[in-house]
C-alpha positions as CSV (number, residue, x, y, z in Angstrom):
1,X,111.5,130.5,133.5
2,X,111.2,134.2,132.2
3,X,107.6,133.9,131.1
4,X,105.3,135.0,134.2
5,X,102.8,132.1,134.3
6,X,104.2,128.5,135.0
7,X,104.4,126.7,131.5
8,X,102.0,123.6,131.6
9,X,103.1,120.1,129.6
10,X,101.3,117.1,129.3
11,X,102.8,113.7,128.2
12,X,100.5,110.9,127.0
13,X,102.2,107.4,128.0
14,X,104.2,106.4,131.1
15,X,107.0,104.1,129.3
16,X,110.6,105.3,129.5
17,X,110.5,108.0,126.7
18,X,107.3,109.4,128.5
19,X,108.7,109.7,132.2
20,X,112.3,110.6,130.7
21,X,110.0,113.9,128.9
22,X,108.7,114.4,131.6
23,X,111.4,114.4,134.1
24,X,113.4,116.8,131.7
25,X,109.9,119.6,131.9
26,X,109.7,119.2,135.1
27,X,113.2,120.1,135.9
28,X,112.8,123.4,133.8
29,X,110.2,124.7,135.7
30,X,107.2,123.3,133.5
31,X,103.9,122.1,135.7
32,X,103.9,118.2,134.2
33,X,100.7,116.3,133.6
34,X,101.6,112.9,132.5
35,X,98.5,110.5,131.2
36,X,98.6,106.4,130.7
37,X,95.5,104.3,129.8
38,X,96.8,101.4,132.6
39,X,96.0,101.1,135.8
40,X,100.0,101.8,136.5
41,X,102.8,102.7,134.2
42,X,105.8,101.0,132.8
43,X,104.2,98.3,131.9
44,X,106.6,97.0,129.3
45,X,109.4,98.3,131.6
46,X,108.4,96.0,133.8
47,X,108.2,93.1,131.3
48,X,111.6,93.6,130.5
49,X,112.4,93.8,134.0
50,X,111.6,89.5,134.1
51,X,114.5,89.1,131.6
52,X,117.0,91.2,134.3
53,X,116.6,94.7,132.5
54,X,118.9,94.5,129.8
55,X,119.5,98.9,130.2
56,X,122.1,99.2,127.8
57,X,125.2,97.9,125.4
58,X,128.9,98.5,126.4
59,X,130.0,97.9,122.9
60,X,132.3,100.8,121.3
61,X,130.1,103.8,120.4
62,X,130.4,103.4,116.4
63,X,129.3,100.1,116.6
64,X,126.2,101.2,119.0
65,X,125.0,103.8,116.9
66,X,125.2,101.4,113.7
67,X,122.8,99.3,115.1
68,X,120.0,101.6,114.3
69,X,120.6,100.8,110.5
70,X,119.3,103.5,108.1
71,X,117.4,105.8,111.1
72,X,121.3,105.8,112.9
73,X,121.9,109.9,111.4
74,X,118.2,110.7,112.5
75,X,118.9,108.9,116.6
76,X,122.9,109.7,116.7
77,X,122.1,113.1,117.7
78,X,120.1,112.3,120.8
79,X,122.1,109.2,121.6
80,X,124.7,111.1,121.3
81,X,123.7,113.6,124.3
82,X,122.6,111.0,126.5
83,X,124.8,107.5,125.5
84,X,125.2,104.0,127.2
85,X,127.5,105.6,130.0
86,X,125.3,108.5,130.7
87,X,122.5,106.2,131.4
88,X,124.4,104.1,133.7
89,X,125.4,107.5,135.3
90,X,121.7,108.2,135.6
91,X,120.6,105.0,137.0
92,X,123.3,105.1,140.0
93,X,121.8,108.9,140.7
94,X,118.9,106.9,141.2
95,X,120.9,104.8,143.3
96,X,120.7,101.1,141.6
97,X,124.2,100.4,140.4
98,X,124.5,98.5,136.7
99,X,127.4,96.0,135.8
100,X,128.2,94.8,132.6
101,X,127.5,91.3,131.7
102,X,129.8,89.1,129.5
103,X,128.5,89.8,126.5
104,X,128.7,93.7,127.0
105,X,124.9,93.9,128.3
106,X,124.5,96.2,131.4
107,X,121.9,95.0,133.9
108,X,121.3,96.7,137.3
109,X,122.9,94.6,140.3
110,X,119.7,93.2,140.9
111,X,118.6,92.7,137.9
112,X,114.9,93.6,138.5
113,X,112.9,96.7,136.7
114,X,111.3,97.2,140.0
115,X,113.3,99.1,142.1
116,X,114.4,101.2,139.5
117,X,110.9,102.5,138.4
118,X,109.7,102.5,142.2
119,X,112.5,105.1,142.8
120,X,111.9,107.2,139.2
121,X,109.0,107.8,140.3
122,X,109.4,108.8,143.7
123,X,111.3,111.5,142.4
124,X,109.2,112.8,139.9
125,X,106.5,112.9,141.7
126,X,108.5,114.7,144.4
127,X,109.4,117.4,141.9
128,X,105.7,117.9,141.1
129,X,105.1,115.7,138.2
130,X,101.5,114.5,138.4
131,X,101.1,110.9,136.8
132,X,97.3,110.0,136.1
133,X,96.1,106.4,135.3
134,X,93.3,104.5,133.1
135,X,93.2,107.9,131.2
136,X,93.0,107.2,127.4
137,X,93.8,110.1,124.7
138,X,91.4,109.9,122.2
139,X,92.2,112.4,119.8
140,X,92.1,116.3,119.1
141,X,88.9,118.4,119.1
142,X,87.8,120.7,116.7
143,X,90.2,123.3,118.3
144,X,93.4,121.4,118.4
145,X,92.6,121.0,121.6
146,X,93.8,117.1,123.7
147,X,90.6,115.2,124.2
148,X,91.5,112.4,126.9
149,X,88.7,110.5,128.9
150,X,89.4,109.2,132.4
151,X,88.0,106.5,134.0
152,X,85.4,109.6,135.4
153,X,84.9,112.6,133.4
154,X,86.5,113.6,129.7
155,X,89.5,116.1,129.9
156,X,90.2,119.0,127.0
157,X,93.5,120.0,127.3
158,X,95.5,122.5,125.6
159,X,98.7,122.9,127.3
160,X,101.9,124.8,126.1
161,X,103.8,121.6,125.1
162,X,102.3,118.4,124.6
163,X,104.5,115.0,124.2
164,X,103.3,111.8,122.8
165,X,104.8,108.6,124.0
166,X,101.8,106.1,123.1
167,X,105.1,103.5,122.2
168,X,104.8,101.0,119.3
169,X,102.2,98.0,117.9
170,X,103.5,94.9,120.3
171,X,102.4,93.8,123.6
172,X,99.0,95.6,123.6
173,X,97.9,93.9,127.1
174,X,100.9,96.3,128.6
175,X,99.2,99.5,126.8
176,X,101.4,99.3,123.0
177,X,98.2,98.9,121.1
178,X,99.7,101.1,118.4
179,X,96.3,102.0,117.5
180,X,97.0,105.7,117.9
181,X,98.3,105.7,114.4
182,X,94.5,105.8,113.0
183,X,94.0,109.0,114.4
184,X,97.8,110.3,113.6
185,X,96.9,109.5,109.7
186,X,93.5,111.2,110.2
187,X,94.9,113.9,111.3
188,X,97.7,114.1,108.3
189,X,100.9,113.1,109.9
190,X,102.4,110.4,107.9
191,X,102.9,107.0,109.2
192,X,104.8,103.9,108.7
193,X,102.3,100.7,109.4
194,X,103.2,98.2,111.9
195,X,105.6,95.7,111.0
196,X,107.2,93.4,113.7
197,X,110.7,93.4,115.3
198,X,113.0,91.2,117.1
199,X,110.3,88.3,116.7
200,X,110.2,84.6,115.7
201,X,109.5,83.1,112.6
202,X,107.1,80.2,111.6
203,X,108.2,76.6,110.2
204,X,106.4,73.7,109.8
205,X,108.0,71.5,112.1
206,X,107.2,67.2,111.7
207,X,104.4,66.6,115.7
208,X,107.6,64.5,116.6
209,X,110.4,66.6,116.3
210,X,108.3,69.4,118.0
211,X,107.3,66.8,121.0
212,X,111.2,66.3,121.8
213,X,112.5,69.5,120.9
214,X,110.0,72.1,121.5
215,X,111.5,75.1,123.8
216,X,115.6,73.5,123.3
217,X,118.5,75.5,123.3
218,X,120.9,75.9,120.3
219,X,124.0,76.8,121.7
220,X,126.6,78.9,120.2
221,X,124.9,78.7,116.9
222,X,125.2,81.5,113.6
223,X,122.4,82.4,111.6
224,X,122.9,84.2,108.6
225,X,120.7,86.2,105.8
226,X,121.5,88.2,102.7
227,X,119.1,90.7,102.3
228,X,117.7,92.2,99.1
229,X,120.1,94.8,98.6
230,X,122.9,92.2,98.9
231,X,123.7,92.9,102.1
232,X,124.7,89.8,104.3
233,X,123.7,89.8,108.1
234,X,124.9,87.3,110.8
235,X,124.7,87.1,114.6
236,X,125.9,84.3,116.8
237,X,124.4,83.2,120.2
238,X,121.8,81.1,121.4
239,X,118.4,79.8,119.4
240,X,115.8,78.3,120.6
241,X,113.5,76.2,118.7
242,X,109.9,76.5,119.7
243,X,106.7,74.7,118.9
244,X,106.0,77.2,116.1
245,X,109.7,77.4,114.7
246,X,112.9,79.2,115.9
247,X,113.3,82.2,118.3
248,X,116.1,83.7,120.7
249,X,118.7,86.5,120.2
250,X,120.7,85.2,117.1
251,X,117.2,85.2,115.4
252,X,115.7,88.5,116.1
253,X,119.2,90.0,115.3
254,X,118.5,89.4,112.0
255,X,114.6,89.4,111.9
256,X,114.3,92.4,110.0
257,X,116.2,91.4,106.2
258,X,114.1,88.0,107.0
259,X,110.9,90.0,107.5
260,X,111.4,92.0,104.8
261,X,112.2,89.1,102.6
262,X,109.3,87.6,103.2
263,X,106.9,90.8,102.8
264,X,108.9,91.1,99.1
265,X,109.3,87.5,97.5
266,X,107.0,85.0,100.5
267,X,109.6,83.6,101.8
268,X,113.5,83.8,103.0
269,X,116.2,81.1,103.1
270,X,118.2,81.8,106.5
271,X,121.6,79.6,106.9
272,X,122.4,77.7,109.9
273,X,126.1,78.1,111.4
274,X,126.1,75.0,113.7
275,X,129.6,75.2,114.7
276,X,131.1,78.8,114.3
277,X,134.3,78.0,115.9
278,X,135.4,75.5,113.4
279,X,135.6,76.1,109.4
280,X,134.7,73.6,106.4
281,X,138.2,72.6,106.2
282,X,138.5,71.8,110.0
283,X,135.5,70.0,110.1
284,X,136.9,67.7,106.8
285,X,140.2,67.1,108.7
286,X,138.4,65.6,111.4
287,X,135.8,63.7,109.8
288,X,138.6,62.2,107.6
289,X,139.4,60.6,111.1
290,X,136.8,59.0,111.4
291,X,136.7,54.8,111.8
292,X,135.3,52.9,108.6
293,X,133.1,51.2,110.6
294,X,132.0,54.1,112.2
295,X,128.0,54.7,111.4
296,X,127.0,58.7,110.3
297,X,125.1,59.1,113.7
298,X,128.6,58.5,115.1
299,X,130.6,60.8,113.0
300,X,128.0,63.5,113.3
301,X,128.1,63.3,117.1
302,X,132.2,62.5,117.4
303,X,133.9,64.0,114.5
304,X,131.8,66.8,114.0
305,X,130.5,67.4,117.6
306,X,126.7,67.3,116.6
307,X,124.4,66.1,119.7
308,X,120.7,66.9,121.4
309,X,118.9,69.8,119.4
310,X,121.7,70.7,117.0
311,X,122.0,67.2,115.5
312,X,118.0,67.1,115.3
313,X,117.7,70.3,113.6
314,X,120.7,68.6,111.3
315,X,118.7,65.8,110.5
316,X,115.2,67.2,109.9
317,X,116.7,69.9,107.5
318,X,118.6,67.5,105.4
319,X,117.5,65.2,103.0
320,X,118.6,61.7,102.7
321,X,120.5,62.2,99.8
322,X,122.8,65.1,100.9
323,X,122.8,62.7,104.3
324,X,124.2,60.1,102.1
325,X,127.2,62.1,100.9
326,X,129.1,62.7,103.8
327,X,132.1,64.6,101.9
328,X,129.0,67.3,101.7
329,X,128.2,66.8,105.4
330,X,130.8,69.7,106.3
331,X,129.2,72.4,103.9
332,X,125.7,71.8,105.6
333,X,127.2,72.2,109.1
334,X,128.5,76.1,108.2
335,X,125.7,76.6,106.2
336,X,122.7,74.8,107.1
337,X,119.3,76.1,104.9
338,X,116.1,76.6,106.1
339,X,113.4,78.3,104.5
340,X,111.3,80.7,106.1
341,X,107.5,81.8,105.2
342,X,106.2,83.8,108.2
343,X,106.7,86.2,110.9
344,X,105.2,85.5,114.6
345,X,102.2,87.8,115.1
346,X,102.6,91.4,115.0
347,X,101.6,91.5,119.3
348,X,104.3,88.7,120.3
349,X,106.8,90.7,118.8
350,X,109.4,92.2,121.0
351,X,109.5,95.6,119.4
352,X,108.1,97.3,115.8
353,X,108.9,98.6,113.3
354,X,106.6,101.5,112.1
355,X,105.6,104.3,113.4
356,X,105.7,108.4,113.4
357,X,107.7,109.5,109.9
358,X,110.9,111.4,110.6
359,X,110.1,113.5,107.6
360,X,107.3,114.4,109.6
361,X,109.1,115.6,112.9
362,X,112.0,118.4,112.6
363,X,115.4,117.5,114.3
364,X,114.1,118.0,117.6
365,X,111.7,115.2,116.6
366,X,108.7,118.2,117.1
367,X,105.3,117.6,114.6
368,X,106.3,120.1,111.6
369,X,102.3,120.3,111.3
370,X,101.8,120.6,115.0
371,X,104.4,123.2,116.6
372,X,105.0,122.6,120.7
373,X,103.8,118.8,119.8
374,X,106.4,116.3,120.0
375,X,106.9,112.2,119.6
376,X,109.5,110.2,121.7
377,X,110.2,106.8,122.1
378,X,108.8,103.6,119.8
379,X,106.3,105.4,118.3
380,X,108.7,106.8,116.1
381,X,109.9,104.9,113.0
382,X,112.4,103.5,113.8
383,X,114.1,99.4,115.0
384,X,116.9,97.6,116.5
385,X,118.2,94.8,117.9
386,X,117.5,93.9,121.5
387,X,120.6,94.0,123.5
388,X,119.7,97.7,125.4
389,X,119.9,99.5,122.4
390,X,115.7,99.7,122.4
391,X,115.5,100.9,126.3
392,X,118.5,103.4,125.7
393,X,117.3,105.1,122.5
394,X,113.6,105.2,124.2
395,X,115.5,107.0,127.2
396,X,117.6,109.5,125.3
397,X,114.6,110.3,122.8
398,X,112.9,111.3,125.9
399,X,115.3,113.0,127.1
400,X,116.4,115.1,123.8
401,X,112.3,116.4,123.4
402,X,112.1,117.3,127.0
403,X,115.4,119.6,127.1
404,X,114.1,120.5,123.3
405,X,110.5,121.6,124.5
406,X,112.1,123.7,127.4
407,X,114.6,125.6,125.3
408,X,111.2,126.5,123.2
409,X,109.5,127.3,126.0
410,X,112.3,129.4,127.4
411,X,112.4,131.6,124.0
412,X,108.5,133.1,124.5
């Protein structure tokens, strides 16, 4: 670097976005402090890990960035630089190779978080990074200055770039406790409160159904959701019903117009494809097959090839009457209404929503009201869908404020 003394950075947070910052200083020449409050980082990395490390998406790049909904303009840039194939690039460097799954989702080969991070950090800390546990930031002192306090003395920091990467307001027993945001807001940065993502939502299901059902699958089921601006959202997969009401992929795909319904009007009415293969019309042709002494269990089960969860969920969210008129019966298979009331808890939610104001943070996602101070990673305001797009806009956020913080570096 042209300036004499070696630049110092410090990162608070050891998540993805953190280590990624980090990495990126480190290789500019930068002395790298990086500061978690566990006892180890990447915690939630980890978690993910139990699930086979979903890294990324292999779905065309248009389609990618649209996930991110209204933030896409504000992440394109950084996604952009450092995209689902650059990633995969980046994890072989590391040497674990990825394949992608049938449904476009790229795993590592062995599907575990663990070797991955094991190696990461080997090389960082081989380039000089220092990574320090049970350290907890606790603010800034009258000077500006970082105030963090380890698990022995109290630190006061002020280096020449400092990175946040504290992450978002789920899974606090892995180090998200989101409750950063307290002291962002008393210090005048504008925040968006916690709101959950990709989570499950509440119904009151009858101690019976819940005994026999409780944790089945749905397979290949819709669920769809018109928002409040009109929009209409559906994704297909597999559901799950659970104890406290429905969960899986197809769900938290479209958690966010249901959550927001239900912030706005108390509840949302989500619609139930049972059988997105077949339409109204095919499902009428072959229940006009059916035997006339053939009783509706029968015809739901053979005509309309309703059995084990989906034909309970069938039952328990139709009444007798609609039951009763089996020219209707098709309708309710496509479109199958449930009304929702309430989100899981904010903690058991996958990801949030919420966070660090981009009207806050310039384009290289620096505090305008803090120069040299950047925010990466979940703790920005931003959401989307699980699938790899969370892990790979948490990487190349990292990645874009570590190369940004160098460059600024570089120019004194």
């Amino acid at each position: 670097m042209p300036h004499s003394a070696q630049a110092s950075a410090v990162v608070i947070g050891g998540g993805p976005a953190g280590l990624m910052a980090a990495e990126q200083l480190s290789a500019a020449g930068c002395a790298v402090a990086v500061y978690d409050s566990m006892p180890t980082v990447g915690r939630k990395f980890l978690r993910a890990g139990i699930g086979g490390l979903n890294l990324t998406h292999n779905e065309e790049w248009p389609n990618f960035i649209a996930r991110f909904g209204d933030r896409a303009p504000l992440l394109q840039p950084c996604l952009d630089a450092f995209n689902a194939e650059s990633l995969r690039a980046w994890t072989a460097d590391l040497g674990v190779e990825t394949f992608v799954g049938s449904s476009g989702r790229v795993f590592p080969v062995e599907k575990k978080a663990a070797p991955l991070l094991r190696r990461w950090l080997q090389r960082l800390r081989a380039s000089g990074v220092r990574i320090h546990h049970r350290h907890h930031w606790r603010g800034w002192g009258a000077d500006g200055e970082i105030l963090i306090q380890g698990p022995e003395q109290s630190l006061s920091l002020k280096p020449d770039v400092m990175v946040f990467a504290l992450g978002g307001g789920s899974w606090s027993a892995l180090g998200s406790t989101g409750k950063w945001l307290e002291l962002f807001a008393q210090r005048g940065i504008q925040c968006a409160g916690w709101r959950p993502s990709n989570c499950g939502f509440e119904y009151p299901w009858r101690p019976d159904f819940i005994a026999e059902h409780s944790g089945a699958p749905l397979k290949t089921v819709a669920i769809s959701v018109t928002d409040c601006h009109g929009q209409l959202w559906r994704q297909q997969g597999d559901a799950v019903i659970s104890a406290y009401g429905i969960e899986g992929g197809p769900v938290y795909g479209v958690s966010a117009p249901i959550r927001d319904e239900i912030a706005e009007r108390g509840q949302c009415t989500v619609y139930w494809d049972l059988d997105p293969d077949r339409s109204v019309e095919k499902l009428q042709q072959a229940i006009a097959k059916r035997r006339p002494k053939d009783s509706l269990a029968n015809v739901l089960r053979k005509q309309c090839g309703l059995s084990g969860s989906k034909l309970a969920l069938f039952k328990t969210l139709t009444s007798k009457a609609q039951m009763a008129n089996i020219d209707a019966i098709p309708a309710l298979i496509k479109a199958l209404p449930q009304t929702l009331c309430s989100t899981r808890s904010l903690d058991e939610a996958i990801s949030t929503a919420g966070g660090v104001c981009f009207s806050e943070l310039d384009e290289n996602f620096m505090l305008k009201k803090l120069p040299g101070t950047y925010c990466v990673g979940e703790m920005l305001d931003w959401e989307a869908p699980t699938g790899g797009y969370l892990l790979t806009a948490c990487f190349a956020s990292g990645r874009w404020v570590g190369r940004a913080a160098s460059k600024r570096l570089s120019a004194y």
